[in-house]
LUMSE-430250 format. One record per residue: residue number from 0; z, x, y of N, C-alpha, C in turn. Coordinates in steps of 0.02 Angstrom, whole numbers. Layout:
% residues N
 pos     nz     nx     ny    caz    cax    cay     cz     cx     cy
 NUM      Z      X      Y      Z      X      Y      Z      X      Y
...
//
This chain:
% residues 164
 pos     nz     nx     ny    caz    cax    cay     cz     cx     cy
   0   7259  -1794  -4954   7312  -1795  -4904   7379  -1783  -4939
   1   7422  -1754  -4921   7476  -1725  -4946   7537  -1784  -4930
   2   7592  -1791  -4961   7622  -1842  -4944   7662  -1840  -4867
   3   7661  -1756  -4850   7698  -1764  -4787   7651  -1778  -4748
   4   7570  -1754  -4744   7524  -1780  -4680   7540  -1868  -4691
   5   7535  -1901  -4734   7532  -1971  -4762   7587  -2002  -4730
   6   7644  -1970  -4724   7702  -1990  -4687   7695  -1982  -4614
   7   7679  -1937  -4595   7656  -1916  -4521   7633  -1970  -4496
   8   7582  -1992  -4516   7525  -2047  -4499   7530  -2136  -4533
   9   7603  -2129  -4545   7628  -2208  -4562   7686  -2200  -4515
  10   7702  -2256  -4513   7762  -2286  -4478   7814  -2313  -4568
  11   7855  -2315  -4572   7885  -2334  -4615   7967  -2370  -4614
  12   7959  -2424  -4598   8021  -2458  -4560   8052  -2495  -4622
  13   8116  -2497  -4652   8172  -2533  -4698   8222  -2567  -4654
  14   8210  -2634  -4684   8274  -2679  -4645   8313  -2720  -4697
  15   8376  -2752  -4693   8398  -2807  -4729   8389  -2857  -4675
  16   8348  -2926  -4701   8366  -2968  -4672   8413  -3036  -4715
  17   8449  -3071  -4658   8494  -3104  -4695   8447  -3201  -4700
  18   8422  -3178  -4744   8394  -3218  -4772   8370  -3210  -4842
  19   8344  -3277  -4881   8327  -3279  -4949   8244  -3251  -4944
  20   8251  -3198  -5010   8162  -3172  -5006   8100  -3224  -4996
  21   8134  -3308  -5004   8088  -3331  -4997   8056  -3358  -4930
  22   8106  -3361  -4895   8108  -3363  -4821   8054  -3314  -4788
  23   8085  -3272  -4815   8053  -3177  -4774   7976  -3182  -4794
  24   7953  -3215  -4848   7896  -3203  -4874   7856  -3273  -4830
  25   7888  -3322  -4804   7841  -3384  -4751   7844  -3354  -4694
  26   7879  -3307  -4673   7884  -3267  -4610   7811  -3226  -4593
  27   7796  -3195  -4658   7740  -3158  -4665   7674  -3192  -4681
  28   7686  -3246  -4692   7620  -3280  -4747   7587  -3366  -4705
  29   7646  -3361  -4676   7632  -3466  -4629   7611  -3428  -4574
  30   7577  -3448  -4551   7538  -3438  -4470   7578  -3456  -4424
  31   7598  -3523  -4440   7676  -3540  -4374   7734  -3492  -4379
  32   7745  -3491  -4411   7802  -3440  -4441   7792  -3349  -4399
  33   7715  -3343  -4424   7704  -3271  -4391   7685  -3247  -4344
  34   7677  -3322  -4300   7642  -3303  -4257   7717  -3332  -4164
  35   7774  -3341  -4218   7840  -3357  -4200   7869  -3300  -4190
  36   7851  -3233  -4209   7880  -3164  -4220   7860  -3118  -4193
  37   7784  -3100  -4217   7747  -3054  -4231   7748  -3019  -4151
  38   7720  -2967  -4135   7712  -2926  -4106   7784  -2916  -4062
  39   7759  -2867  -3999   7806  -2812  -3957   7842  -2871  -3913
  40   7922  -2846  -3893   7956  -2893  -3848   7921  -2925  -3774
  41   7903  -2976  -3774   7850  -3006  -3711   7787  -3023  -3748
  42   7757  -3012  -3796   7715  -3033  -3819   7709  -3093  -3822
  43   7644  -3143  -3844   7631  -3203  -3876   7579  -3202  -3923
  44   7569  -3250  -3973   7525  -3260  -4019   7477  -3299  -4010
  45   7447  -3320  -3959   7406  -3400  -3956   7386  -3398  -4024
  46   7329  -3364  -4051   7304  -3377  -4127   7335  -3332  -4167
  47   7337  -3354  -4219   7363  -3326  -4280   7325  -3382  -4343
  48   7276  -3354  -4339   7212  -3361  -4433   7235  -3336  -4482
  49   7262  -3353  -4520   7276  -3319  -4562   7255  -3357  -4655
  50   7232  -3319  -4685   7201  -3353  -4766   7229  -3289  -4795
  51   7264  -3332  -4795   7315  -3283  -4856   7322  -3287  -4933
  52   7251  -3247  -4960   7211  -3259  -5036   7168  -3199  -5047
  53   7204  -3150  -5071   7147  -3091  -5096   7101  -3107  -5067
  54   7060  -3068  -5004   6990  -3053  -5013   6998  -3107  -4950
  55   7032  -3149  -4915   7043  -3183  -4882   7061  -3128  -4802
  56   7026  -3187  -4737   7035  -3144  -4679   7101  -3150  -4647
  57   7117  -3136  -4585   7159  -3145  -4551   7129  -3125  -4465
  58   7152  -3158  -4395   7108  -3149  -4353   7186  -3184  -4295
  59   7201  -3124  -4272   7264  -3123  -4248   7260  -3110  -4148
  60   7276  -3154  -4112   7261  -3121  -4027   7359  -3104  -4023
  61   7345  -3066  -3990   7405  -3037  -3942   7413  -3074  -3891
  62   7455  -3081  -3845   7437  -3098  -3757   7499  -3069  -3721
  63   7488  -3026  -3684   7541  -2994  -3632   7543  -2995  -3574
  64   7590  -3023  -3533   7569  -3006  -3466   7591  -2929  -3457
  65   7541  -2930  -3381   7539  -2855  -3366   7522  -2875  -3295
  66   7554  -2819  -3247   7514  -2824  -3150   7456  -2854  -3145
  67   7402  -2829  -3200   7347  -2868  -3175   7325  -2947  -3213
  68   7375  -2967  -3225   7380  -3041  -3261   7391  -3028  -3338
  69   7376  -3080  -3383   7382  -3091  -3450   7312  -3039  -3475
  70   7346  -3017  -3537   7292  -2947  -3569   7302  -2985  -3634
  71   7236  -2998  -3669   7228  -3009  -3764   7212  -2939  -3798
  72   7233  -2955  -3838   7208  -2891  -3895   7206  -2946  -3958
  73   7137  -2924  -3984   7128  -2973  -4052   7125  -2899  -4095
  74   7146  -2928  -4190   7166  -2908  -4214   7120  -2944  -4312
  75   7100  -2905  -4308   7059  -2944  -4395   7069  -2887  -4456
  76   7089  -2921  -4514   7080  -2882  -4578   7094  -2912  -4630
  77   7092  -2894  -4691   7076  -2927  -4750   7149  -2907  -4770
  78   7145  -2967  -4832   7241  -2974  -4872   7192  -2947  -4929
  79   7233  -2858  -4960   7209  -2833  -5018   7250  -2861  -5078
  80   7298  -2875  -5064   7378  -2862  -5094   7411  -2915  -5103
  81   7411  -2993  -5165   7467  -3019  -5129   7517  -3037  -5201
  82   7584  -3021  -5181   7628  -3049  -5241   7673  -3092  -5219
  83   7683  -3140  -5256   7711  -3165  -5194   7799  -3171  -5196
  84   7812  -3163  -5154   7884  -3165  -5147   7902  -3077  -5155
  85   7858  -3020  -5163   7874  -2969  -5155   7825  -2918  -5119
  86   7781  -2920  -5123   7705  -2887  -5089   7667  -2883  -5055
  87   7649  -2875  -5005   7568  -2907  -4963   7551  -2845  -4933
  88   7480  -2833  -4939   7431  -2779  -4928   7381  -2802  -4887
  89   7390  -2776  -4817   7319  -2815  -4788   7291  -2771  -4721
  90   7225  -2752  -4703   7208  -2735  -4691   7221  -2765  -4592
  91   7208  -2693  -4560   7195  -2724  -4493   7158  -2661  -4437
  92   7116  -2716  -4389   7066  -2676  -4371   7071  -2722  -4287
  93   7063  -2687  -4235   7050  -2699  -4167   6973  -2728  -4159
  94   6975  -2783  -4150   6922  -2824  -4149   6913  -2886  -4075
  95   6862  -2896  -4060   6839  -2951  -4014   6859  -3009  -4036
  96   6860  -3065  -4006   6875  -3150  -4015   6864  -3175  -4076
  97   6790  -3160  -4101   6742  -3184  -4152   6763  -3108  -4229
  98   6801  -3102  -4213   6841  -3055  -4254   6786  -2989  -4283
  99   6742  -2973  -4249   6695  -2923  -4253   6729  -2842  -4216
 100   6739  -2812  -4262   6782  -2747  -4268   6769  -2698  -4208
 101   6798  -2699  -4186   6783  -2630  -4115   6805  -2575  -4132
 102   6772  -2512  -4104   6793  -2443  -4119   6854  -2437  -4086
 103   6896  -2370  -4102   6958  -2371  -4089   6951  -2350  -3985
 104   6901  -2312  -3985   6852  -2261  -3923   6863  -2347  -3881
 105   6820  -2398  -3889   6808  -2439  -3866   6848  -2496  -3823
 106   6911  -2479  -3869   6979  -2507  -3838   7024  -2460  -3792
 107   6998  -2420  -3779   7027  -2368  -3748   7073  -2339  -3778
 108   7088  -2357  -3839   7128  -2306  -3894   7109  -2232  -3904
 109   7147  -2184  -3909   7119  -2087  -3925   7077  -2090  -4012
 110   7036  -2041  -3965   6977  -2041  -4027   6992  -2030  -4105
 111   7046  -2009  -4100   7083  -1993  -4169   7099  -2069  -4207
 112   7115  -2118  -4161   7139  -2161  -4218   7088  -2214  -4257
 113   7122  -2208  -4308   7096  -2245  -4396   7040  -2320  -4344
 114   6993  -2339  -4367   6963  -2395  -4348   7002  -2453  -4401
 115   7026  -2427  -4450   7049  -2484  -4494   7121  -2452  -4521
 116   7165  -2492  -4500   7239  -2445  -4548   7239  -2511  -4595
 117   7314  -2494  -4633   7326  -2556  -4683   7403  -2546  -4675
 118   7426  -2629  -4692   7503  -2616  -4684   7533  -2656  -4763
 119   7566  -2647  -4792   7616  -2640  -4812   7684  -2681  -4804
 120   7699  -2745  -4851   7777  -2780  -4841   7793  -2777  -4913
 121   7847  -2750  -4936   7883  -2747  -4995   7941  -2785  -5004
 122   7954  -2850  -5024   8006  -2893  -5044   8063  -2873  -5084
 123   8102  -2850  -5081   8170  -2863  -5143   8224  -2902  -5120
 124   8224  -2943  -5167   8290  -3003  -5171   8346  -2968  -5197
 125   8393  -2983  -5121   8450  -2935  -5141   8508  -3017  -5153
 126   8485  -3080  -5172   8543  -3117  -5195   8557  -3134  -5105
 127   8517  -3171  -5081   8545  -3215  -5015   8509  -3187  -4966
 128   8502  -3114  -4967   8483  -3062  -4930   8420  -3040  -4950
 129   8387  -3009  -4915   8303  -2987  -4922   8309  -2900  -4895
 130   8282  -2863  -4927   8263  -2793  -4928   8182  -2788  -4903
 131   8163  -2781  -4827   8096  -2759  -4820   8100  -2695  -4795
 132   8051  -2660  -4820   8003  -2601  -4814   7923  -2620  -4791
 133   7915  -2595  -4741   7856  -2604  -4698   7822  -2542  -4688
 134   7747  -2525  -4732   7715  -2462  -4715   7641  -2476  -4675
 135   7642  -2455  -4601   7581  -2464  -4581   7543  -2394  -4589
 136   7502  -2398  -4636   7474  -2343  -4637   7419  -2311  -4586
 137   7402  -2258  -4546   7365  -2251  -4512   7398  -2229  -4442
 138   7458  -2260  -4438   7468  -2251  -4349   7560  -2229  -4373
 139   7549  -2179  -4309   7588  -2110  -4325   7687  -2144  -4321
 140   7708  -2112  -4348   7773  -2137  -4350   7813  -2145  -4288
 141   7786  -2080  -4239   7816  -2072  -4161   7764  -2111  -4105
 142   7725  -2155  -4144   7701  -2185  -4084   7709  -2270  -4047
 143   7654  -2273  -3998   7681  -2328  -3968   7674  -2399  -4022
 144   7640  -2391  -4061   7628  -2450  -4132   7714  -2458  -4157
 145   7730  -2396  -4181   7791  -2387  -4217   7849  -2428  -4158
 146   7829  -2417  -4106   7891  -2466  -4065   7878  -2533  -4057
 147   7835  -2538  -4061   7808  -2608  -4076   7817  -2661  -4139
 148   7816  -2621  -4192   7845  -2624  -4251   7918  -2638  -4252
 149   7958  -2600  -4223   8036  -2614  -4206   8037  -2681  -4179
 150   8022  -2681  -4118   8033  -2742  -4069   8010  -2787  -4112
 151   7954  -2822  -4143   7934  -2860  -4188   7975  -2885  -4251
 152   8010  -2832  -4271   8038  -2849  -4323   8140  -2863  -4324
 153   8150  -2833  -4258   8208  -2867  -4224   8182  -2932  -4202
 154   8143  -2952  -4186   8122  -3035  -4168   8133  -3070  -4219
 155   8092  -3033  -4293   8098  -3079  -4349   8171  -3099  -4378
 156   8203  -3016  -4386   8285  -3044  -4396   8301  -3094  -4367
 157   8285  -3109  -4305   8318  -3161  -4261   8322  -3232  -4283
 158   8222  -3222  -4269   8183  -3280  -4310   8226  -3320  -4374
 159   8205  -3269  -4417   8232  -3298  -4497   8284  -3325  -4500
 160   8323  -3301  -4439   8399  -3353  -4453   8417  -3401  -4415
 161   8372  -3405  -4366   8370  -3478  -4322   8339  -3529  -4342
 162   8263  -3501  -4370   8198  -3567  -4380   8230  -3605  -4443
 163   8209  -3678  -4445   8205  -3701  -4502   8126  -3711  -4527
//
């Protein structure tokens, strides 16, 4: 894959948040913490599993309302990646309750997309301030993931400087 298809097919979002890297890194890594943030504006987290240890799972529900009531989307994948206070690599895949992986076809997602992407958080301590870079690899830069990604991560700015 060439680096521009590779770009095509990531989302690649840079923020400063005004917080200490160590903050930014319980944002990503505590379950209360991520599950305080995480997804699109209106979302909720009921669960958020998270074993955050090489080789360790993670098993994440969505909940949205929508016209025809509250909609879940569960969410499972493995942490490849972890450094801490600068790194985390972890896998994620559209899955049932019992965190057993569904095809992308199956969720009513287009047949094109990845059954498994991986995302990407890069830490730099900018001295008070935090430098993230966020690469979800797999899902396209112009799509509805990538806005989701925004909204999510304007929550966290929010987050990080309210929560104790």
């Amino acid at each position: 894959m060439t680096d521009t298809a590779a770009s095509a097919n990531s989302v690649v979002i840079e923020r400063t948040l005004d917080a200490p890297v160590e903050r930014v890194w319980q944002m990503w890594t505590e379950a209360e913490h991520f599950a305080a943030w995480y997804g699109p504006t209106g979302a909720r987290i009921p669960t958020a599993n998270m074993d955050v240890t090489v080789g360790g799972s993670r098993l994440i529900c969505m909940e949205m309302d929508t016209p025809d009531g509250p909609m879940q989307m569960w969410f499972t994948g493995e942490y490849r990646e972890i450094v801490e206070n600068e790194r985390l690599v972890y896998t994620e895949s559209m899955s049932d309750a019992d965190g057993n992986v569904q095809s992308p076809s199956e969720m009513g997602m287009p047949a094109d997309h990845p059954t498994t992407t991986e995302i990407t958080v890069e830490l730099t301590d900018l001295g008070g301030t935090t430098r993230m870079v966020l690469t979800h690899a797999g899902i396209p830069a112009d799509s509805p993931g990538a806005m989701g990604w925004n909204m999510a991560l304007d929550k966290l700015a929010e987050y990080v400087t309210t929560s104790s």
